[in-house]
C-alpha positions in Angstrom: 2.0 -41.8 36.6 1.1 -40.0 33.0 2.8 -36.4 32.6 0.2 -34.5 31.1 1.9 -31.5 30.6 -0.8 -29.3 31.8 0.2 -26.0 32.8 1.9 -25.4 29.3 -0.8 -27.2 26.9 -3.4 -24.9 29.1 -1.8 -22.2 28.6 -0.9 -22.4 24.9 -4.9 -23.1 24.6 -5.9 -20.0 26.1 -3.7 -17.9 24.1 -5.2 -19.3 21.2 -8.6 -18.4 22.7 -7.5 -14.9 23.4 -6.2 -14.6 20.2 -10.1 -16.0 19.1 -11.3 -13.2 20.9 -14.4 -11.8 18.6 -14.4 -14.4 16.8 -18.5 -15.4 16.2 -20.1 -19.2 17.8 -17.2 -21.4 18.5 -14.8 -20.3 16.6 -14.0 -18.0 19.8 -15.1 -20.8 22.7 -14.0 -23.9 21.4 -9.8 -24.6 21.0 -10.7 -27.3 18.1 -12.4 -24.6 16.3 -10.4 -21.4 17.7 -7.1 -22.3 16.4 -8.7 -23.6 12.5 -9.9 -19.9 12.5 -6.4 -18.1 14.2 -4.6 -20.2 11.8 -6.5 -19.1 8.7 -6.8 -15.5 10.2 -3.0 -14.9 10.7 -2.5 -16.7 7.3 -4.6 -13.9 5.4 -3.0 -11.1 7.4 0.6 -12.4 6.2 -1.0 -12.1 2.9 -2.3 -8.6 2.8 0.5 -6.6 4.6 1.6 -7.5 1.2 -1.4 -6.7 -0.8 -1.5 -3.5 1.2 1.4 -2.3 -0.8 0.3 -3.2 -3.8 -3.5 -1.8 -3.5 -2.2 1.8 -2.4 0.5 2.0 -4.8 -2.5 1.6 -7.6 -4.7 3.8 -5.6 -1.8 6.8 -5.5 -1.4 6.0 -9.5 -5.0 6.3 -10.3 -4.7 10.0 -8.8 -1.6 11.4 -10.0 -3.1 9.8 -13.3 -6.1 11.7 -13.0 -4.8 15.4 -12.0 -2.1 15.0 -14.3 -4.7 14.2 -16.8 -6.7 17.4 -15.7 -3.5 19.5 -16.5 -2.9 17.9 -20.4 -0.2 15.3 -19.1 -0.7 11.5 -18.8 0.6 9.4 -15.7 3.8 7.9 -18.1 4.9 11.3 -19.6 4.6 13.0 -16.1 6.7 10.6 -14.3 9.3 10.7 -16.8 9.4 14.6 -16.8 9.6 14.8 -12.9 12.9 12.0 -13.6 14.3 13.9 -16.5 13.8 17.3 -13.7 15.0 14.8 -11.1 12.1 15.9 -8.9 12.7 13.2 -5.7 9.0 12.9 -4.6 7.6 9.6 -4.2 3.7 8.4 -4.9 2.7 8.6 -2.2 3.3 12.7 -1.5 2.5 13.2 -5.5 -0.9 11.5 -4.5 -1.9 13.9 -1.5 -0.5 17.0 -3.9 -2.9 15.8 -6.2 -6.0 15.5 -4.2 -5.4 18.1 -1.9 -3.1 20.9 -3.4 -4.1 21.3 -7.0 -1.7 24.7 -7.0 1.3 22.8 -5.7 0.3 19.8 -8.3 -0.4 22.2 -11.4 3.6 23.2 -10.3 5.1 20.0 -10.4 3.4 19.7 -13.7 4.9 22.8 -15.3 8.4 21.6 -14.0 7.8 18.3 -15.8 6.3 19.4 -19.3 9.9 21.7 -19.1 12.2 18.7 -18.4 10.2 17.1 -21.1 11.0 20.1 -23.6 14.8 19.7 -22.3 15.1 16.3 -22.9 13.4 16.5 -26.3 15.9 19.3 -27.5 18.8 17.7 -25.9 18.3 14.4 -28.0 17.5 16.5 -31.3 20.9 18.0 -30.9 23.0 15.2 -30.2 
């Protein structure tokens, strides 16, 4: 008698159809086609949990960029005054101060154009 295997080859086929689930035509109804497009689907989300990263950390630059701009400061010079004041915010927050706290921003700004002058008067001396 041929072992088939059944109950585990079935099952591993319909969790590949659940997984299908959505999917348009046969790419949801047909195993053949179901696990080409689960396999291509998972490869592309593997991908762009990495890409996420990326893509926000250019979308949070592109703000502070622009407020920091507003207030007479570019993106490098700011960053390097909130270091010099060893200000410990990330993008991320700097990003939501920026496009929803322009008070709180126009702060952060102040404290870095002063580290700035700091650091400038520190090197003339030494």
């Amino acid at each position: 008698m041929r072992v088939t295997n059944a109950p585990a080859s079935r099952k591993r086929r319909k969790r590949m159809l659940k997984l299908a689930k959505g999917f348009r035509l046969k790419r949801s109804k047909l195993y053949r086609y179901a696990s080409d497009a689960v396999d291509h689907g998972l490869q592309y989300a593997y991908r762009d949990r990495r890409t996420k990263k990326r893509t926000f950390r250019a979308l949070w630059q592109i703000r502070i960029n622009a407020a920091a701009r507003a207030a007479g400061l570019t993106y490098s010079r700011f960053m390097e005054g909130l270091k010099a004041a060893q200000v410990g915010l990330d993008r991320k927050a700097l990003s939501d101060l920026a496009a929803t706290d322009n008070s709180a921003f126009g702060e952060l700004v102040k404290v870095a154009q002063e580290a700035l002058k700091s650091k400038a008067a520190a090197k003339a001396t030494a």
